[in-house]
Structures are given as C-alpha cells and as structure tokens.
C-alpha positions as CSV (number, residue, x, y, z in Angstrom):
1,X,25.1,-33.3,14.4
2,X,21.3,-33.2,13.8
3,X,20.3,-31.7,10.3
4,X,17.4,-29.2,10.3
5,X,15.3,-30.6,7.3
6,X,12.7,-28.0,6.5
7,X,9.7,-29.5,5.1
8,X,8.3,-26.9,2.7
9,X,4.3,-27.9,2.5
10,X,3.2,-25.1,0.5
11,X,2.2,-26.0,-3.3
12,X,1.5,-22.9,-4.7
13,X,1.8,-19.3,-5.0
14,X,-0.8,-17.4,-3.3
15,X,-2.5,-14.2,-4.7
16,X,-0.5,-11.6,-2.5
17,X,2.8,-13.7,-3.4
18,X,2.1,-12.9,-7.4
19,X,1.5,-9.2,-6.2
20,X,5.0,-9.1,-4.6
21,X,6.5,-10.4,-7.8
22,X,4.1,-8.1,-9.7
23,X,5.3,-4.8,-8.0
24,X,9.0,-5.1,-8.0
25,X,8.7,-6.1,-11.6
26,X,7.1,-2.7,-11.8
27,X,9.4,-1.3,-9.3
28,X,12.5,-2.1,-11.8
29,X,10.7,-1.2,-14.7
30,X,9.4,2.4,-13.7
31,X,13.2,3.0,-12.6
32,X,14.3,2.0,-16.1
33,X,12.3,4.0,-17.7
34,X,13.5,6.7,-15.8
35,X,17.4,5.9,-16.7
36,X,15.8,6.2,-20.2
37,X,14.3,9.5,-19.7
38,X,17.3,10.9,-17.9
39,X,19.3,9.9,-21.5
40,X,16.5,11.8,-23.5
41,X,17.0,14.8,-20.7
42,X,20.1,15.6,-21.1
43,X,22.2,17.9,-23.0
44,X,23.3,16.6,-26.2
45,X,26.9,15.6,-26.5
46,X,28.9,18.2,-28.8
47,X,31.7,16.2,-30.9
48,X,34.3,17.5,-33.4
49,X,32.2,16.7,-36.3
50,X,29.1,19.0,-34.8
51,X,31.6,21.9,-34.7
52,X,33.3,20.9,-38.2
53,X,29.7,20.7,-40.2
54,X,27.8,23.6,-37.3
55,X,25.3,21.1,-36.4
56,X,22.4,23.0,-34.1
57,X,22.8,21.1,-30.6
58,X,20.6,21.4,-27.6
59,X,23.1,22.1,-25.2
60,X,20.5,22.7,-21.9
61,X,18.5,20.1,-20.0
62,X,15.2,19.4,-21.3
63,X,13.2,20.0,-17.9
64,X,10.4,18.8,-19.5
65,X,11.4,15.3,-19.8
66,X,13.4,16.1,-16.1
67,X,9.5,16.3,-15.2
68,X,8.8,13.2,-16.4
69,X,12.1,11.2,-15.2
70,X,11.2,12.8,-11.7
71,X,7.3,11.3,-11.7
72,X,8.5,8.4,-12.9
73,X,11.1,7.9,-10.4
74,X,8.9,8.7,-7.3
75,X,5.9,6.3,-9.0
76,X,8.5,4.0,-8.9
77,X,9.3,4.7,-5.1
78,X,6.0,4.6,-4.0
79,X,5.8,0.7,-5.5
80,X,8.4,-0.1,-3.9
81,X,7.8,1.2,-0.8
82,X,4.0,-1.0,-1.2
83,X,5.7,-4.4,-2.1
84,X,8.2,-3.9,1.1
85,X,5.4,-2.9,3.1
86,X,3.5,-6.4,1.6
87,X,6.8,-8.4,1.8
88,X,6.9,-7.3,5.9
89,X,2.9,-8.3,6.4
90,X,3.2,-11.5,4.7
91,X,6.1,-13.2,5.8
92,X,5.8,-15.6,8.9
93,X,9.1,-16.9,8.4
94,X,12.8,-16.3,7.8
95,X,12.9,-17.2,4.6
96,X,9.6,-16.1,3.3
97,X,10.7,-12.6,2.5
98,X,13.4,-11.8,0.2
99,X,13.4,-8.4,-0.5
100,X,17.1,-7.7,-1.3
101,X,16.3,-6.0,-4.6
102,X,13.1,-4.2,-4.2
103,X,15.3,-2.7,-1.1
104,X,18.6,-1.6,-3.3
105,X,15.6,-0.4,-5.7
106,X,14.2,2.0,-2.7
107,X,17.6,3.2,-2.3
108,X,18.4,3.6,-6.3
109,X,15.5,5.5,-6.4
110,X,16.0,7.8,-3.1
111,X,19.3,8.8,-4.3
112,X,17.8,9.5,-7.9
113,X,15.3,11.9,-6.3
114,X,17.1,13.7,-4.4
115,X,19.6,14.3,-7.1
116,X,17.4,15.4,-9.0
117,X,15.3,17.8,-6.7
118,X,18.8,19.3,-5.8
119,X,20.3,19.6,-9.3
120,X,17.1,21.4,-10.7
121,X,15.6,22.5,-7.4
122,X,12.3,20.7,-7.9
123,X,9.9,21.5,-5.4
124,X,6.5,19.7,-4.7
C-alpha cells in the first residue's frame, strides 16, 4: 500500500485567505442579526397575566424592523455569495476550499428571503 503524504509548504495565510475568513465571519454575523431582528419584529406573545392585569400588547408585525431583517438578510447574501465566488478563484486544490458553512449560510439565507418576501409580499 503506498501512503500519499501531502507535504503542505505553505507557511502562512495569504491576504485573500484572511478575506475568506473575514467575509463568512460577516456572512454569519449579518444573518444573526437578522434572527435578532426577526425576534424584535414579531408580534408580541399575549399570556394569561397580559389578559388578567390588560397589559397593551402589539399584536401586528413591526414592518419596520421586517425592513431591516430583510436588508440585513440580503447584505448577508450578497457576502456570501463574494466569499464563494473568492473560495472558487482561489483554490488550486482539493483541499484548499472549504466552504461547507458559508454554503448552508447561502441557503439559510435564501430560504429567509424568500419567506419573508412571501409572508409580507416585499417587492424590490
């Protein structure tokens, strides 16, 4: 059996490498702060205590923050869609690009938008 021993002769982290890492950082972060805009978006959650003491709830979306999550989620998209695009230029070899996460981000955040242009018939 003859072992394939890959001899890895690079030392360091080039500029474009630290961008990858930069954007899906970014990537991730955008489409957290989207998750926490959806929370601020939504209705407010009427309990038996609300009802007991007549507590004033807002009981419709806030479409301005549905605005905001929507921006945030497509700014978040179009990262993504840059560090995939850099992963694909920059990788000579098999294992050069791992783009696993940035990819189930993309498809997070494609399934966020169109939610939400269907749910609140967003148009651009």
């Amino acid at each position: 059996m003859a072992s394939h021993h890959i001899v890895e002769r690079r030392k360091k982290q080039d500029f474009a490498s630290w961008l990858f890492i930069l954007l899906s950082l970014l990537c991730w972060i955008l489409f957290i702060g989207g998750l926490v805009i959806f929370h601020w978006a939504q209705p407010e959650f009427v309990t038996v205590f609300d009802r007991v003491y007549h507590l004033k709830l807002r009981t419709q979306w806030d479409y301005q923050y549905v605005i905001y999550m929507f921006y945030t989620i497509a700014g978040g998209f179009s990262i993504a869609l840059i560090a995939l695009f850099l992963g694909r230029i920059r990788g000579r070899r098999k294992t050069d690009y791992k783009g696993h996460l940035i990819f189930l981000g993309v498809l997070y955040v494609i399934m966020g938008i169109l939610t939400t242009m269907l749910i609140f018939r967003i148009s651009s």
